[in-house]
Each structure stands twice: as C-alpha cells, then as structure tokens.
C-alpha positions in Angstrom: 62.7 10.0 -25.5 62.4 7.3 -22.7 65.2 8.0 -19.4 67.6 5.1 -21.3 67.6 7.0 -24.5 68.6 9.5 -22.1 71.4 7.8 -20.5 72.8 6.4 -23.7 73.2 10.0 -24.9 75.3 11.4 -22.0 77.2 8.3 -22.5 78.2 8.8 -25.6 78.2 12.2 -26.1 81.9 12.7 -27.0 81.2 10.5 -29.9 78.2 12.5 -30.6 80.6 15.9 -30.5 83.1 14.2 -32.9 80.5 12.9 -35.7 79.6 16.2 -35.6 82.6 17.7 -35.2 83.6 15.9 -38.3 80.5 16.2 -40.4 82.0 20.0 -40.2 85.6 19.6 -41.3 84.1 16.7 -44.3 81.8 19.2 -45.6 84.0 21.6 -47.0 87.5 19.6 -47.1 89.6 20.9 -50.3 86.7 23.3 -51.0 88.4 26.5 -52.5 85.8 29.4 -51.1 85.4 26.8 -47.9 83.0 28.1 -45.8 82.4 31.0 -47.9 79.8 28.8 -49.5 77.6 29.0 -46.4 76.3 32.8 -47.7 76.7 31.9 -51.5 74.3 29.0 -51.6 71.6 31.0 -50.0 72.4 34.1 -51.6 72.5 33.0 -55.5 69.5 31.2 -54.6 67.8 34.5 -53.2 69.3 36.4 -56.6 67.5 33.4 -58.7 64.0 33.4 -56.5 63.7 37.6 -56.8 64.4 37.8 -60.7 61.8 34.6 -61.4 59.4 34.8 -58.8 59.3 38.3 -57.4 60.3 40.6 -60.7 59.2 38.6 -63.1 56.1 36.4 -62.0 55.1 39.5 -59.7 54.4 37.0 -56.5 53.7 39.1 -53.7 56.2 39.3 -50.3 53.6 41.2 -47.8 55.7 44.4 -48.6 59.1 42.9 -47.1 62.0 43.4 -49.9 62.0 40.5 -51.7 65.7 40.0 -51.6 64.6 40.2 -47.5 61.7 37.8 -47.6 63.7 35.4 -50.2 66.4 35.1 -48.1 64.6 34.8 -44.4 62.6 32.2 -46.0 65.7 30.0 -47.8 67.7 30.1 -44.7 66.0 27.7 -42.5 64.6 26.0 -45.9 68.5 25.3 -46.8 69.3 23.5 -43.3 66.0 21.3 -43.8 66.5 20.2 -47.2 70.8 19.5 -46.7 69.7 17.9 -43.2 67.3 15.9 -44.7 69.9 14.8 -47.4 72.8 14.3 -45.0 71.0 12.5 -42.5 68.5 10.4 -45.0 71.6 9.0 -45.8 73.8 8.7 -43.0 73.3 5.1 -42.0 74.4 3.9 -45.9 77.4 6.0 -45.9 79.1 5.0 -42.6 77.6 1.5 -43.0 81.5 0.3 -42.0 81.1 1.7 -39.1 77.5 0.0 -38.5 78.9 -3.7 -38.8 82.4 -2.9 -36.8 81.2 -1.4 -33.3 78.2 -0.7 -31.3 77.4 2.8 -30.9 73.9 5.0 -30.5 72.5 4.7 -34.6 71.0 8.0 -33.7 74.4 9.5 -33.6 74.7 9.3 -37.5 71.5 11.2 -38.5 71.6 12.9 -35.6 75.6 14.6 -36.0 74.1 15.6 -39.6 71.4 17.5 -38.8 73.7 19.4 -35.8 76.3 19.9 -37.7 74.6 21.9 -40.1 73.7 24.1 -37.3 76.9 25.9 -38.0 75.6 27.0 -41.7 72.6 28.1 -40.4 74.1 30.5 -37.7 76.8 31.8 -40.2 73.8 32.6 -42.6 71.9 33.9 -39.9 74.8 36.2 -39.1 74.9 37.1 -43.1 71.3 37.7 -43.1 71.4 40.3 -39.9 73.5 41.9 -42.2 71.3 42.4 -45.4 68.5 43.2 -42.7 70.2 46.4 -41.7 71.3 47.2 -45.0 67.7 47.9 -46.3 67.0 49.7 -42.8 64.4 47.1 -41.4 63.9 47.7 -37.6 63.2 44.1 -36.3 60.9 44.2 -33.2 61.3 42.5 -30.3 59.9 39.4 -31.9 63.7 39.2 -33.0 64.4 37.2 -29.6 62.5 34.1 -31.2 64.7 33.5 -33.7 67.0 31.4 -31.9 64.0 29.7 -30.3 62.2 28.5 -33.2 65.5 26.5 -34.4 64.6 24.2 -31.5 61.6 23.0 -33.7 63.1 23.4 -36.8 66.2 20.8 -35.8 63.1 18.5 -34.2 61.6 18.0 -37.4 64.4 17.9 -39.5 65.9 14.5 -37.1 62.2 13.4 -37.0 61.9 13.3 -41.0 65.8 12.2 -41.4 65.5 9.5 -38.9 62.4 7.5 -40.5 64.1 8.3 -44.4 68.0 7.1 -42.6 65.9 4.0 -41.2 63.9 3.4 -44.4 67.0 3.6 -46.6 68.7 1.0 -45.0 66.1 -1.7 -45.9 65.0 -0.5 -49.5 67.9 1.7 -51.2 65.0 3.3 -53.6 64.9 5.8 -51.2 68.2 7.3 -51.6 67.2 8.6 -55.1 63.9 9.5 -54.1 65.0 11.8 -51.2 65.9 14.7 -53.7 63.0 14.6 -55.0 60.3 14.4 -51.9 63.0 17.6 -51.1 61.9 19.3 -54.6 58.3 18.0 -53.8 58.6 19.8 -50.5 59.8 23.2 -51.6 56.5 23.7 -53.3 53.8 23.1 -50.5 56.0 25.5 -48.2 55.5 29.4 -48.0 59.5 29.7 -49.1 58.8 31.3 -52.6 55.5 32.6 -51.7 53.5 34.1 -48.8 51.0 32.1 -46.7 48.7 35.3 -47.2 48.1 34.4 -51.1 46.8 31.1 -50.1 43.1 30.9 -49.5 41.8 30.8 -46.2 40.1 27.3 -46.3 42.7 26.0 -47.9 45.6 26.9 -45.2 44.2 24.6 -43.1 46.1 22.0 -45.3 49.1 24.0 -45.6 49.7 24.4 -41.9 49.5 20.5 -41.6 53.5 20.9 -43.1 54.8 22.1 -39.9 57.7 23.6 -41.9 55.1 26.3 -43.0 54.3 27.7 -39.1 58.1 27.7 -38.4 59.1 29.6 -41.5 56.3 32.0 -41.3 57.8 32.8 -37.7 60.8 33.1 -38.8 59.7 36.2 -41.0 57.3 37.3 -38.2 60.8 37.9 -36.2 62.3 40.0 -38.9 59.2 42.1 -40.4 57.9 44.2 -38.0 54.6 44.9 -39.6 53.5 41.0 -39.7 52.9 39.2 -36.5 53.5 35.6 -35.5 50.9 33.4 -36.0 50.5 31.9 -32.9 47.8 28.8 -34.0 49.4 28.4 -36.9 52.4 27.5 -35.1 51.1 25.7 -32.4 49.7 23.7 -35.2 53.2 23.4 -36.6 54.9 22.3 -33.3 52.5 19.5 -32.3 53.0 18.2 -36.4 56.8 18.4 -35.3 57.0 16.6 -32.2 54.8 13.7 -33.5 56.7 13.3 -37.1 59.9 13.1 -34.4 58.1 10.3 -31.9 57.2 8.6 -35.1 60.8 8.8 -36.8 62.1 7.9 -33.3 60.2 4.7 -32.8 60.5 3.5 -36.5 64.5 3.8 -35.9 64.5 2.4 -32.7 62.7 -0.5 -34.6 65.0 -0.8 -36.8 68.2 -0.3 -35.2 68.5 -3.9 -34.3 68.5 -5.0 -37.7 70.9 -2.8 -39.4 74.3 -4.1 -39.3 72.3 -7.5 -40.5 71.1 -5.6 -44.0 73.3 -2.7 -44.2 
C-alpha cells in the first residue's frame, strides 16, 4: 500500500467506520435469534463435522476433542468463506452507490471483511468457553490468537478484492464464488489434520496459506502440538502476495467501474 493509498484511508476513514458499522446492523436486521446466530452457525456445523467426519468416518483430530478441533478449525474458516462472499460481491450490490459519488472502492470489500470481525470475536469468546469446558490448559501459545487474525483478514481482502473486482466485469463470477468457497473447504486442514497428509505432498497444501493460519490457530489452543513455524512463514508470504495481487488488479480496475457496473 503506496503513502496515497495511505492518505486516502485516513481521509475517509469515517466512511470506512460506517460501511462497516452498517454491514453490522444489515446482517442481522429482523433476524429473530440476531446475533445469537454468530455461535449457532459454527456450532451446528461443529455438531454436523463430529457425527460425519469424526464418529462416523473415524478421521483423526491429533487427540484434541473433536467437538474442540471442529470448532477451532470452523471459526476462522466461517469469517473466510462469509468474507469472501460478502466482499466478492460488494461492488455489485452497492453499485448505486458506485455511479452517484466518489469514494475509496476499497471501502466496499474492505467494510465486509471488518465487519465480520465482530462474528469472529463473539465466536472466539464462545469457543474459550467450550475450551474450558473439556478442561484444556491452553499454553502460552494462547497470546497468538489475536495475532494470527492479522493474516487471516489480509488474505481474506486480498482474495475478496480480485473476486469484487472480477465480478464487476463478468457477473459469472457471482455464482461461481460459492462454489470456489465449497472447492476451498476441501484442500484446507478444517475437517481433517495436516498430520494425515503425506509429507511430500504438504508441500502443496501449505501453498493455501489458509492451511498455516488455521493449523496455528489450533497450535494456540492444543497444548501438546506446536506451531509450525515454516509452514506459516510459508502461509504469510502466500498471504501478503495474493493481497498485493488483489490490490493492484482493483486498483486497475477501479477506474472503470462506475462505466460497467
């Protein structure tokens, strides 16, 4: 992000606080449970992943509870996938506002993917919860949670920005984004661990950088496994060039979107 990027943000960041601000109060507007839905999304999803995967198809969890590694796993998996969604189509959704006034374009995709920030620390909170309920003892690897959301919110913009830019100019992609998210799910350690995976094949799997950052996640809360430092090294430099990439494919773009939105 080059020093005018930087200045146009501070500019405009009290429009960036209220697209994000309202991203919130849109997503669950005349919801019944509201934001109860936050800990039931993940949490009939865990139910679903330890009858199929972990009772029934006997995958292995690394000895971590499988309602425990389900559910640390899903969490940061959930913010992805909806961010990706939200923000792949954020430029075709608020096209009015694209043709009417000029504004950042990277305030669209990017209020998506921070507003569902506020999910992801209310099922973090939830988590916690289930974490002390089966009497795990996180370590002091606990501290990086917060941390590795840095890189998870980096890729998720990097990825939403290239599909919000790509959707403006050929609408196919608005109806494949659900399905590059299924795609996704199954070449990332989310129902499965990265230890069942071959050793010269994990070479491949670490070039998702959603697999480093999810592994950590579950280093932070099982105190027998540790972090994977190259592995996520591997995942961060994946992360910041899918989010140059995304970056300078908008910023190409931007010019051209009110024309074809």
């Amino acid at each position: 992000m080059n020093s005018e990027a930087l200045r146009e943000f501070w500019k405009y960041r009290e429009l960036f606080y209220f697209l994000t601000w309202r991203d919130v109060k849109l997503r669950y507007k005349q919801t019944v449970l509201g934001v109860l839905w936050v800990i039931l999304q993940p949490l009939l999803s865990v139910f679903v992943f330890t009858l199929f995967f972990g009772k029934l198809a006997k995958i292995p969890s690394d000895g971590t509870p499988y309602f425990v590694f389900y559910f640390c796993g899903l969490l940061p998996w959930i913010y992805f996938s909806a961010t990706l969604s939200n923000s792949g189509n954020s430029l075709i959704s608020n096209a009015n506002l694209l043709t009417k006034v000029y504004f950042p374009r990277t305030a669209l995709p990017a209020s998506a993917a921070l507003s569902g920030l506020v999910d992801f620390f209310i099922g973090s909170t939830a988590f916690l919860c289930i974490v002390v309920y089966y009497h795990i003892l996180p370590s002091w690897r606990l501290l990086l949670w917060p941390a590795l959301v840095i890189p998870l919110v980096v890729l998720s913009l990097g990825v939403s920005m290239f599909l919000a830019a790509l959707n403006v100019r050929y609408r196919d992609v608005k109806y494949a984004i659900p399905f590059l998210i299924q795609l996704w799910l199954f070449v990332t350690p989310v129902i499965y661990p990265m230890s069942i995976i071959p050793e010269s094949y994990r070479v491949f799997v670490g070039l998702n950088p959603l697999s480093g950052i999810i592994e950590a996640f579950r280093a932070c809360i099982e105190p027998t496994k540790q972090v994977d430092w190259q592995l996520l090294l591997i995942s961060f430099s994946a992360t910041l060039f899918i989010f140059v990439l995304g970056g300078v494919y908008f910023r190409r773009m931007e010019r051209t979107f009110a024309d074809i939105v």
